[in-house]
N, C-alpha and C positions, 0 to 999 in steps of 0.2 A: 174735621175728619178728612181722611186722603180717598181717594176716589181713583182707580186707574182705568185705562182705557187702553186696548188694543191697537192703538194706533196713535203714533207719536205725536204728531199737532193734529186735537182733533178739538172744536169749538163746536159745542152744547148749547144752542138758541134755545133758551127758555122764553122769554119773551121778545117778540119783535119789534125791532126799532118803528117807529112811524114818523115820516118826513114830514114838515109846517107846509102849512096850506097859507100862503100868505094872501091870498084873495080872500080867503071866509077868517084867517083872524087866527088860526089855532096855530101854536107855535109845535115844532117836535117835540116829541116824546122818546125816551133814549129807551134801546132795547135791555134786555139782561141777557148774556151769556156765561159762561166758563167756559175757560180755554185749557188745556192738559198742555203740559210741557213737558218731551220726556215720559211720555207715558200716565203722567201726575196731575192732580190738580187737590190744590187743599179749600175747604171748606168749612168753614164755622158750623158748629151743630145747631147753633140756637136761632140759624138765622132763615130768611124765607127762601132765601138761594137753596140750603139743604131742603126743605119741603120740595120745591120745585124738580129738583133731579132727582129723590126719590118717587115723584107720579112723571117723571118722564118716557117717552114711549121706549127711547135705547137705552134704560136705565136696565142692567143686566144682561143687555145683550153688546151693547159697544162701550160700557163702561160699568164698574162693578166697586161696592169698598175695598178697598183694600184690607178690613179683617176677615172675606168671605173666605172659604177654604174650597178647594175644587174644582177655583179657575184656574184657566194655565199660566205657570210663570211666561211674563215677558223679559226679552233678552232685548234691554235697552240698549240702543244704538243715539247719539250723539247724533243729533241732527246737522250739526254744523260739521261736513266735512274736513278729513284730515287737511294740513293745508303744508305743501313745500318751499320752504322756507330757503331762498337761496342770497346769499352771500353777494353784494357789489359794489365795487373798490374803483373810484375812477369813472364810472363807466363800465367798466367791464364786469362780466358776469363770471363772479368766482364760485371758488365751495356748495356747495347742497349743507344746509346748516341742519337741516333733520332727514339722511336717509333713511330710508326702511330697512327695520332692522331685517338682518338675513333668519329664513325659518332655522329655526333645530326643533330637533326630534329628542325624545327621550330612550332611553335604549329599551325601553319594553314596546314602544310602538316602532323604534326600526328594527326589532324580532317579530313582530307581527307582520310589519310592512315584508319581510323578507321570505318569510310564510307565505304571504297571497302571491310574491313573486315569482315563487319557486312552484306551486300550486298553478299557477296561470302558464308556465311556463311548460311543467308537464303536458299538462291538457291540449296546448297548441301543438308541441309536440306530436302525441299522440295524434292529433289530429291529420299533421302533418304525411306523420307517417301511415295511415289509412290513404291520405289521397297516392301517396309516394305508389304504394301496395295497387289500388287500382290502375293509375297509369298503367304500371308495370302490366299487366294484365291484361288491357287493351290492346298496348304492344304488342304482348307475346301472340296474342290472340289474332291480330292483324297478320304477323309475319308466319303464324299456322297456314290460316287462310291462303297467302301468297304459295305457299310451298304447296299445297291442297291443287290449289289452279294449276300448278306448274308441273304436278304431276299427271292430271287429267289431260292438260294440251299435249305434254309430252315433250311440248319446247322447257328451255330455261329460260327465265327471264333475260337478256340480254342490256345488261347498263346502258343506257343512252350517253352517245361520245357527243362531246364537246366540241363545237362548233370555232372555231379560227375568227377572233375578229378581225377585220380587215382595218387596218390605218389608214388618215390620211385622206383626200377624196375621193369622193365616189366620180367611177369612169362615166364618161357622156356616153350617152346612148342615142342616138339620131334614127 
């Protein structure tokens, strides 16, 4: 019977190894486990390994049959990383012998994708233009104020002129 488990290498001590005591004479005793690979682990029905992981404590909690219905599918991943495979001639380091392949799209998710982007883009927009709107506002609202002042002093504000820098060094002073 196949057994799977949420977790890709996952090793199931049913019983504990116990190391030889060579002073008093008893030799080891080898443990039992199962190991899942993959998510998997197969198991004889008729044997005492199956008794064992059905009274085990993570027996439907970290590992379940595989004829149970209910649990979540797992989306097996390959434990052994992808691996880049490159090309050398001489010494020298040629070719990439497995690049990754380029993504594509199918045309009904770059219609969808083109949706969220135009969707996102509105919104920002909008956005944009609220803050554009209050600036504006401030502004105006500032340059009220100025002209408010400027009528109350009865002066007009007068530009501040620009000052002449001087080149070259500066004159001693004694």
């Amino acid at each position: 019977m196949k057994f799977i488990s949420k977790f890709s290498n996952y090793t199931v001590v049913l019983r504990p190894g116990i190391p030889s005591e060579p002073l008093t004479g008893r030799g080891a005793i080898a443990g039992l486990s199962v190991r899942f690979q993959d998510n998997e682990a197969s198991v004889k029905e008729d044997t005492e390994i199956y008794d064992l992981l059905l009274e085990h404590p993570s027996y439907d909690v970290d590992f379940w049959p595989a004829t149970v219905e209910g649990k979540p599918t797992i989306n097996k991943k390959s434990i052994e990383p992808e691996h880049d495979m490159t090309e050398i001639k001489y010494g020298q380091i040629g070719r990439n012998m497995n690049p990754k392949p380029r993504m594509s799209f199918t045309d009904e998710q770059k219609a969808v994708m083109q949706d969220m982007i135009k969707t996102e883009a509105k919104k920002m927009a909008l956005e944009m233009l609220k803050e554009i709107g209050e600036q504006a506002k401030k502004e105006k609202a500032e340059q009220e104020s100025k002209k408010d002042e400027e009528v109350k002093s009865g002066e007009p504000e007068k530009p501040q002129e620009e000052t002449v820098k001087q080149r070259g060094r500066p004159k001693k002073t004694n």
